[in-house]
C-alpha positions as CSV (number, residue, x, y, z in Angstrom):
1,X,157.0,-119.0,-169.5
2,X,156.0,-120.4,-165.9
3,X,152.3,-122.6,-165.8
4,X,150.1,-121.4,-163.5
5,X,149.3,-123.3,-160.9
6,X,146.6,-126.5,-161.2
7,X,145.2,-126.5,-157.6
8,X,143.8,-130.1,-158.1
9,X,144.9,-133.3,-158.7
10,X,143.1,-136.6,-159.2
11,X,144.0,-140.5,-158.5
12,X,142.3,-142.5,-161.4
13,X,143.7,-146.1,-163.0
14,X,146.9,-145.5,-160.1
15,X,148.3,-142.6,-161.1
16,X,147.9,-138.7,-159.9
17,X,146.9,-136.4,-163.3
18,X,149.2,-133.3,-161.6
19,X,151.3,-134.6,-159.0
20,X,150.7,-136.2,-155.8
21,X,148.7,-133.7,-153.7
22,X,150.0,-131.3,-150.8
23,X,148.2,-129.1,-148.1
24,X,147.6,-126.4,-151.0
25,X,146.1,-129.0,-154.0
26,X,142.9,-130.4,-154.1
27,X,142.6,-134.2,-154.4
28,X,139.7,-136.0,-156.6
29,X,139.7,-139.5,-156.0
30,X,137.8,-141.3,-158.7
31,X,139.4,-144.8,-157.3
32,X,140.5,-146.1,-153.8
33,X,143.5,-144.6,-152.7
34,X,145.0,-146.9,-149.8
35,X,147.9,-144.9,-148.7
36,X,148.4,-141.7,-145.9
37,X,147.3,-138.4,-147.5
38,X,147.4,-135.1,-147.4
39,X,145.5,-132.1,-149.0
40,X,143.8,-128.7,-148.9
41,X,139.8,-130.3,-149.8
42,X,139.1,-133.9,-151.0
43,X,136.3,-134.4,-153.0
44,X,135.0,-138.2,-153.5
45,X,133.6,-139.1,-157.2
46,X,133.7,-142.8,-156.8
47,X,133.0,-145.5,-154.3
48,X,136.1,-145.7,-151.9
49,X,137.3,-147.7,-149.1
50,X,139.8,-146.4,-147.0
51,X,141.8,-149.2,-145.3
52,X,142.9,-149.6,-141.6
53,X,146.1,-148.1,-140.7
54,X,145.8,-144.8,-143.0
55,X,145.0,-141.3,-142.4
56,X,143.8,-138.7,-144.7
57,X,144.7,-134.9,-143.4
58,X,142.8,-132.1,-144.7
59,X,143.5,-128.7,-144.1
60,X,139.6,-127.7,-145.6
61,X,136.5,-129.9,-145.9
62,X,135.9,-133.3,-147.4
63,X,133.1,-133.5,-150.1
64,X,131.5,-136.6,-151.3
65,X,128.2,-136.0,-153.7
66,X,126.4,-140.0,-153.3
67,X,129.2,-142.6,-153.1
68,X,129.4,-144.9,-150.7
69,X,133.0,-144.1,-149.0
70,X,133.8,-146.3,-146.0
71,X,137.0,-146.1,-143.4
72,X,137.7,-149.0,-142.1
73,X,138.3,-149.5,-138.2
74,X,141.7,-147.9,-137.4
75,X,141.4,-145.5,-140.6
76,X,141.2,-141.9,-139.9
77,X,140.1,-138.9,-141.2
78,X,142.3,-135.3,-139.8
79,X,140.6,-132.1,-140.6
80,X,142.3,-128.8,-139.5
81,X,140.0,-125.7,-140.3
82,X,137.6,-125.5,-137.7
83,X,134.5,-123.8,-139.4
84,X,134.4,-125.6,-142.9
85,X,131.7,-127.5,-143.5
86,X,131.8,-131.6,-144.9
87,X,129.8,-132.2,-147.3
88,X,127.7,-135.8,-147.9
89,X,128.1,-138.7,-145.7
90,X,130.6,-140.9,-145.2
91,X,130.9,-143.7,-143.2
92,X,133.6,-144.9,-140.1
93,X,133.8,-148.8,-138.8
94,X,134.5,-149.3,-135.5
95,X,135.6,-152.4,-133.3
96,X,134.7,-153.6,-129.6
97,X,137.5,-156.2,-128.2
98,X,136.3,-159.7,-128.2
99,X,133.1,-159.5,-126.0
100,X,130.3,-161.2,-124.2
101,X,126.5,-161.1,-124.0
102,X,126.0,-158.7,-121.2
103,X,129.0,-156.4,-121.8
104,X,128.7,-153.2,-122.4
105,X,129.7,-150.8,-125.5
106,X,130.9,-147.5,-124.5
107,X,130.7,-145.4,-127.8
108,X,130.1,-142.2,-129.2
109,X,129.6,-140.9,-133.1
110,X,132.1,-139.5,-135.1
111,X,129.6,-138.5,-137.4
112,X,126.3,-136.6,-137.1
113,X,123.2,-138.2,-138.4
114,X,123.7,-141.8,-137.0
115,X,120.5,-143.9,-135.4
116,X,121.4,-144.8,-132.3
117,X,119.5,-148.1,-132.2
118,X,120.8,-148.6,-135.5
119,X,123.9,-149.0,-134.6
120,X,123.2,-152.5,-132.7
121,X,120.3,-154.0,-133.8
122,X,120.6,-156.8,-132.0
123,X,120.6,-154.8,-128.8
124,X,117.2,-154.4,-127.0
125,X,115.8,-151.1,-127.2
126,X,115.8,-151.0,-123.0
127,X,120.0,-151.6,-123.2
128,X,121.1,-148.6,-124.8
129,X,121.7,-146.0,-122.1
130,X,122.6,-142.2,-121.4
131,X,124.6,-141.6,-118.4
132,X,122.2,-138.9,-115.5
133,X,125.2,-136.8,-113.7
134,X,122.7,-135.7,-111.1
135,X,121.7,-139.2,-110.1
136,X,125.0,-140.6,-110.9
137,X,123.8,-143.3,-112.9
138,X,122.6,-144.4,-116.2
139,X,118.9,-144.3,-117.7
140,X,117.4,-146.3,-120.4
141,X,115.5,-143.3,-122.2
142,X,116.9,-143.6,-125.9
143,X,113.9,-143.1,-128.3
144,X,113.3,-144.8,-132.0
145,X,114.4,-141.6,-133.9
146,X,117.3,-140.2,-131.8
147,X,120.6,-139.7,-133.2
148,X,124.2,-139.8,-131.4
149,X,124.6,-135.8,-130.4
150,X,128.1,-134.2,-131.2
151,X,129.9,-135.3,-128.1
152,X,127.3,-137.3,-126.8
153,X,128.4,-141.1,-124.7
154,X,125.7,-143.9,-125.5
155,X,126.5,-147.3,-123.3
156,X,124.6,-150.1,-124.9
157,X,124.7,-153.9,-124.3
158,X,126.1,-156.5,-126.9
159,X,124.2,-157.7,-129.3
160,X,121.7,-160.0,-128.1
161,X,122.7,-163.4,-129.6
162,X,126.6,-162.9,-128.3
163,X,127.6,-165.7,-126.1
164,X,127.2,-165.7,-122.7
165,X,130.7,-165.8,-120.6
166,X,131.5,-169.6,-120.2
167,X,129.0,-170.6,-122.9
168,X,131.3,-170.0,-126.0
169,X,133.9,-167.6,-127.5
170,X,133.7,-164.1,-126.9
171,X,133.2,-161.9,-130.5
172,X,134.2,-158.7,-131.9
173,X,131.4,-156.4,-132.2
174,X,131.3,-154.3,-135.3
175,X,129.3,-150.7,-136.1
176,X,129.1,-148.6,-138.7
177,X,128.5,-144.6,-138.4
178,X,127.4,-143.2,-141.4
179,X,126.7,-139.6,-141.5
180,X,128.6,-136.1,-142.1
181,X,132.0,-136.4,-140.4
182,X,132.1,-133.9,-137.4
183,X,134.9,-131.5,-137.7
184,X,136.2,-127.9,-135.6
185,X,134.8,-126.4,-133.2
186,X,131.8,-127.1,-130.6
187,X,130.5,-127.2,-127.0
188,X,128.7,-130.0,-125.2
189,X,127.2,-128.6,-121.6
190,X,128.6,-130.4,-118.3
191,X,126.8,-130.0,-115.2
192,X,128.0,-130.4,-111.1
193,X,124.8,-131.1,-109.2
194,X,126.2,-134.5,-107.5
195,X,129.9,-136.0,-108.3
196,X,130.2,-133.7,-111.4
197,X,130.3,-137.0,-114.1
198,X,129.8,-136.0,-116.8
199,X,129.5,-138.7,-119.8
200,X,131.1,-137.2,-123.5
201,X,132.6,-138.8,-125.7
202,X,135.3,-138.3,-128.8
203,X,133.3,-136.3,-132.1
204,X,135.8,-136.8,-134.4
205,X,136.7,-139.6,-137.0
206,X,140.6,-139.4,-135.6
207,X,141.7,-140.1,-132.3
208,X,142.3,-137.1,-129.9
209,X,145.0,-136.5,-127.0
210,X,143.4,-136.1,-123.5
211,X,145.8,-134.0,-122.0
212,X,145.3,-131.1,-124.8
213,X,141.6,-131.6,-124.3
214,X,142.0,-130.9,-119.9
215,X,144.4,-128.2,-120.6
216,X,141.7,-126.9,-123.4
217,X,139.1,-127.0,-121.6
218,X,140.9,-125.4,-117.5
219,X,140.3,-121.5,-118.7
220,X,136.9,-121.7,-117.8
221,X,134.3,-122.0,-114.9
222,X,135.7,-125.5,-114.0
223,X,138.6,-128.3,-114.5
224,X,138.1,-132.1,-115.3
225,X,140.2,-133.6,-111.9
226,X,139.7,-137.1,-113.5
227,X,138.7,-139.1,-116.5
228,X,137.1,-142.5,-116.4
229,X,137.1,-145.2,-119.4
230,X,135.9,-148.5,-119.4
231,X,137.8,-151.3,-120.3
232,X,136.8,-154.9,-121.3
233,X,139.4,-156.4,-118.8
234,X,137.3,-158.5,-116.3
235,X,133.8,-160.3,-118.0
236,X,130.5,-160.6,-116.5
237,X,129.7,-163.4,-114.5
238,X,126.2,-164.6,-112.7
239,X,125.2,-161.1,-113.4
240,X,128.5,-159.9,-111.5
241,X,132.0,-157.9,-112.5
242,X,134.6,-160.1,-111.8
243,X,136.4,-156.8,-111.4
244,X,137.2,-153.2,-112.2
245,X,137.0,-152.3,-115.8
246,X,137.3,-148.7,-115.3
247,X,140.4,-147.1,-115.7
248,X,141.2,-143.6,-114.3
249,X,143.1,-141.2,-115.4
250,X,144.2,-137.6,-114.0
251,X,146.4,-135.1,-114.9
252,X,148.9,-134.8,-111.8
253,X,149.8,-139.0,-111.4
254,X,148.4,-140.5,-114.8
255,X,146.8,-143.7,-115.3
256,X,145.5,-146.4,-112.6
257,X,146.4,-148.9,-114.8
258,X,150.0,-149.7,-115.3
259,X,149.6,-150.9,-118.7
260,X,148.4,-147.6,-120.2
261,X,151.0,-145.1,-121.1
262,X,149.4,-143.0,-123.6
263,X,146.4,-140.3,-123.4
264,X,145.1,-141.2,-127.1
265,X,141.5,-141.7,-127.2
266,X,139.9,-143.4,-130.0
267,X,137.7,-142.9,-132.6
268,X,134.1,-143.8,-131.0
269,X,135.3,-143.7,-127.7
270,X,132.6,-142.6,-124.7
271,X,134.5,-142.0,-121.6
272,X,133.2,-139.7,-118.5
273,X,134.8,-136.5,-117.2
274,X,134.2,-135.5,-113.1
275,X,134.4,-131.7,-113.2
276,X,134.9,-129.8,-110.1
277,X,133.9,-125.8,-110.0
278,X,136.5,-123.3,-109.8
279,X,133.9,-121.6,-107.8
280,X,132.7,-123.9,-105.2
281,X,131.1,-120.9,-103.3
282,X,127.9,-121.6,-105.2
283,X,126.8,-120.2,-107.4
284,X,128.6,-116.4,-107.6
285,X,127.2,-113.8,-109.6
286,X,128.1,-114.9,-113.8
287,X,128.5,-118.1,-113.0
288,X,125.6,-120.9,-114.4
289,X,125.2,-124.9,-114.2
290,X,125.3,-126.3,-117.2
291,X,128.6,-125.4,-118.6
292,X,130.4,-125.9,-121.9
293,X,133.0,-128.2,-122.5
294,X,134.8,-127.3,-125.5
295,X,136.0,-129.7,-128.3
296,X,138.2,-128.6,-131.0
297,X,140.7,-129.8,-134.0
298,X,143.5,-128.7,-132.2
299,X,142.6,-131.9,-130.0
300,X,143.1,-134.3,-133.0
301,X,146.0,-136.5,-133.3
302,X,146.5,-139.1,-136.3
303,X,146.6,-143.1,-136.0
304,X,150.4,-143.4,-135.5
305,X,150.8,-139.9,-133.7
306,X,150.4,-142.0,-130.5
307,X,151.3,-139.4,-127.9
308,X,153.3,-140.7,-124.8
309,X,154.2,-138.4,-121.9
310,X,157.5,-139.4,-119.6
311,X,156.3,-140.1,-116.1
312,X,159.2,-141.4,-115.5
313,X,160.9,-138.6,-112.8
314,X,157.7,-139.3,-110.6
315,X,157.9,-141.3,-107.9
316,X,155.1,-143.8,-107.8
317,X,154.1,-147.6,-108.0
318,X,151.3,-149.7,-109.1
319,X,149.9,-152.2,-107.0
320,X,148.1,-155.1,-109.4
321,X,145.6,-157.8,-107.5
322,X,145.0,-160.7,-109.7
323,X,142.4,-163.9,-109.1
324,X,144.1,-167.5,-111.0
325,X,146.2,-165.0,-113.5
326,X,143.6,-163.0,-114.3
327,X,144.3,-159.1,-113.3
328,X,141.2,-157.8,-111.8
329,X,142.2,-154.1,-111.2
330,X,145.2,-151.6,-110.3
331,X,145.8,-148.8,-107.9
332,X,148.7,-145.9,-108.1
333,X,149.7,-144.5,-104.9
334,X,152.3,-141.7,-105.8
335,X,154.9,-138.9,-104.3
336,X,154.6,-135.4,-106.3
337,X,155.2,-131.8,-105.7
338,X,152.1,-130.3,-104.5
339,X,150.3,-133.3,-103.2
340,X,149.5,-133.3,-99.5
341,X,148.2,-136.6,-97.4
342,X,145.0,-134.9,-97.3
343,X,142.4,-135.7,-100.1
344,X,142.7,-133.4,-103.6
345,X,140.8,-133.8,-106.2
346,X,143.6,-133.3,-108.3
347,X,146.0,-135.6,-107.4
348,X,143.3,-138.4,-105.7
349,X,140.8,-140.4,-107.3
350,X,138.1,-142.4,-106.2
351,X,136.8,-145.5,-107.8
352,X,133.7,-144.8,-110.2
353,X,132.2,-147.4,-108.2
354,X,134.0,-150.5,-105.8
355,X,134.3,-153.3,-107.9
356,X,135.8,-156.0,-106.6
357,X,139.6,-155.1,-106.5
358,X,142.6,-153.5,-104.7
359,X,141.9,-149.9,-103.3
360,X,144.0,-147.9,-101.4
361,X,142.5,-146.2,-98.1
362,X,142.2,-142.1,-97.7
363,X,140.1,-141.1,-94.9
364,X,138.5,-144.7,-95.1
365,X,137.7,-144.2,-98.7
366,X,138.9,-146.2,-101.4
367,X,141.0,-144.7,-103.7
368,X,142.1,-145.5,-107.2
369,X,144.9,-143.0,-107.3
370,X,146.5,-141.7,-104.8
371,X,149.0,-138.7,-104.2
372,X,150.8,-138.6,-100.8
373,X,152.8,-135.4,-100.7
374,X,156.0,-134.1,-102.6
375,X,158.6,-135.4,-100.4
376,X,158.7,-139.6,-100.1
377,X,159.1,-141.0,-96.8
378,X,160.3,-144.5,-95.9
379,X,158.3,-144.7,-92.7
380,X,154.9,-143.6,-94.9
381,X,151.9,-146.4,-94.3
382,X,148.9,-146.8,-96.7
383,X,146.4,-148.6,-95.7
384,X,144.6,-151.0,-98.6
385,X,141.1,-152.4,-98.9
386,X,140.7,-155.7,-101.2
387,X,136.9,-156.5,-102.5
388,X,136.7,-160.3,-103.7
389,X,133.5,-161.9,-105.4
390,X,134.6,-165.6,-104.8
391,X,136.7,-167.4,-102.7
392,X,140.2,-168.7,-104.0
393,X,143.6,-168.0,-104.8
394,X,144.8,-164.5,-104.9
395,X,148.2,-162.6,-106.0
396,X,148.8,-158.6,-104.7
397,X,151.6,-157.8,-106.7
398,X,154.0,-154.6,-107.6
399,X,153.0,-154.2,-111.2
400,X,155.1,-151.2,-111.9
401,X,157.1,-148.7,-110.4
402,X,158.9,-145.4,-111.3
403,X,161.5,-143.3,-109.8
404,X,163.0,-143.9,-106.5
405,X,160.9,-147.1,-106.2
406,X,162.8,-148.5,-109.3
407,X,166.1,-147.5,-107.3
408,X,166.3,-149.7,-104.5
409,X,163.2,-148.9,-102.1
410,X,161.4,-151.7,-101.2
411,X,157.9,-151.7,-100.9
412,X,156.3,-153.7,-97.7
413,X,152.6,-155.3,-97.8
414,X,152.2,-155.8,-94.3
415,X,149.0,-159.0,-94.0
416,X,147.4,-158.1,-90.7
417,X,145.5,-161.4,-90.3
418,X,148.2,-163.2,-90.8
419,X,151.1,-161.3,-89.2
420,X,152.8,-161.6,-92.3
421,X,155.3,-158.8,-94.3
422,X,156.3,-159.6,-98.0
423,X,159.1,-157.0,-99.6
424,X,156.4,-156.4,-103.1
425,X,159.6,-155.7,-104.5
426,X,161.0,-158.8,-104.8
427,X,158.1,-160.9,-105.0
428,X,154.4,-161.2,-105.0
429,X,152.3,-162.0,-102.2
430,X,149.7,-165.0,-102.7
431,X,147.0,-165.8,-100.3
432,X,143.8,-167.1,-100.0
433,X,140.8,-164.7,-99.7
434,X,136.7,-166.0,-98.9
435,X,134.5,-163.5,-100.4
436,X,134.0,-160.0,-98.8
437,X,135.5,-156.8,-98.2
438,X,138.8,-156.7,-96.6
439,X,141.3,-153.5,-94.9
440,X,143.4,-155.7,-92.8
């Protein structure tokens, strides 16, 4: 005679009472359970910490009645029904890299319920910020009471007693969101009444994939041409970058910055989307400013589902400029089908603003990315614009390269104040800069 079958199972004194469970059982943990899971619901009936480098999938919801049930930073949490409720609160740790006094955090709640002051105590009330796309710039308006918003980027300065850059160590910032864990489906509005930046941020306690979150979200009234994230690259000196921290990203070239090959975005993670209209002729009939950007599960990935794309068939190089060792930013310039030498939002990105750096020139703009037509030609000249804070000691150097640029093709930096040509591709070009702002 055949059992029927015990949809639940529960993990008490190390051992499962009916098996270990599966996307159809139901999982009761009445102890910690420090390995990857997988089940329909999870229901919490005992304090539980869930350690860094696991995952817990759920095909349903996640209950917990009044324990205290903590992931640690680089734990995640994987829900794949989009409209089941969580139940009870549950709380996600999250880590800066080792930072100074007057960087900036760049964060956003993968729970809803979370104080935003709370988060950083140490931070004064006037450093927490919310990013204004109409004026292009942030505002200090975060009240006592208000919570992080499902979606919703919050920049806020380090705590207050961090040291300052070249008056100790640099520390690890730590916060804690404690609230229900946001899962499935939602909108967040998105306006284009300036640039089109528009500051969101990851909602969920797993990482998600950027390139299923643009193609998700270029049905609708608009597309997101580029993505910017800040980085923790270049400190804060004298009140100054010593260079770029944000990276860019978009969808036709990639990444500004050589070193970054994947499109995961973390758990906590503000970042900023430019939008442009699919209807510039403004406004046609149907058409309205705000407009939603969509978030949704199918967006999530898990901690060791980091998703790479080959770029490898472009053609395209990196160009790095680097102060005593230090790298203070990248620029992409790039050869692919459907580019033109003109500007395209698409395949061209501006800085977010013009730290100092290494920028390439379009139209006598600076550019962080920069697409220059489907077909590569030899005789092609691209003009660059450096941006130095100090005098010294400076390296422009050939970073990375891909396709016919890893094939033989040398690459040319042509100093015009010095009457000077260096083949990049066999070796870096050092010189020595004054402050300013430099195209020759």
């Amino acid at each position: 005679e055949s059992q029927p079958f015990d949809p639940t199972t529960i993990w008490e004194n190390d051992v499962w009472s009916n098996g270990v469970p599966t996307s159809a059982k139901d999982a009761i943990l009445r102890a910690s359970y420090p390995h990857d899971l997988i089940a329909n619901t999870i229901t919490f009936e005992a304090d539980v910490t869930v350690p860094s480098g696991t995952t817990y999938k759920v095909m349903q919801n996640v209950v917990n009645a009044s324990h205290q049930v903590v992931f640690e930073h680089g734990a995640y949490l994987v829900q794949y029904a989009e409209n089941v409720p969580n139940v009870g609160n549950i709380s996600f740790k999250r880590q800066s890299e080792p930072i100074y006094r007057l960087e900036t955090l760049d964060w956003s709640s993968p729970v809803t319920g979370q104080n935003v002051l709370a988060l950083s105590p140490k931070t004064f009330q006037n450093r927490f910020y919310r990013f204004d796309e109409t004026t292009n710039n942030w505002i200090a308006n975060i009240g006592e009471t208000d919570v992080f918003q499902k979606g919703e980027y919050i920049a806020f300065r380090a705590p207050n007693n961090f040291n300052n850059y070249g008056a100790g160590d640099s520390k690890i910032f730590e916060g804690t969101f404690t609230g229900i864990p946001n899962n499935g489906l939602f909108t967040t509005m998105v306006t284009k009444n300036n640039y089109g930046n528009n500051a969101v941020g990851n909602p969920y306690p797993s990482p998600i994939d950027l390139k299923r979150m643009i193609s998700n979200n270029s049905t609708g009234m608009f597309t997101i041409s580029k993505v910017f994230v800040w980085t923790h690259q270049n400190p804060i000196v004298n009140g100054e970058f010593t260079g770029n921290n944000w990276m860019i990203y978009n969808d036709q070239m990639g990444w500004n910055d050589p070193t970054e090959t994947s499109t995961t975005i973390g758990v906590g993670q503000g970042f900023i989307v430019q939008i442009e209209s699919k209807f510039p002729q403004d406004p046609l009939p149907g058409i309205s400013n705000p407009m939603p950007l969509i978030f949704s599960n199918d967006m999530r990935i898990t901690g060791n589902e980091v998703v790479s794309y080959k770029t490898q068939e472009d053609d395209k190089f990196w160009l790095s400029l680097s102060k005593d060792d230090q790298t203070m930013n990248s620029t992409l310039i790039g050869y692919k089908e459907g580019a033109t030498k003109q500007y395209e939002s698409t395949f061209d990105s501006e800085p977010m603003q013009v730290y100092p750096g290494i920028y390439s020139l379009l139209d006598a703009k600076e550019m962080s990315i920069q697409g220059r037509g489907a077909q590569f030609d030899e005789e092609d000249q691209v003009d660059l614009a450096v941006k130095t804070l100090t005098a010294g000691n400076y390296t422009i150097s050939l970073s990375k390269a891909n396709g016919i640029f890893t094939q033989g093709q040398s690459i040319y930096l042509i100093d015009k104040e010095l009457n000077k040509t260096t083949d990049l591709s066999k070796e870096a070009y050092h010189f020595i800069s004054d402050k300013g702002y430099f195209t020759n």
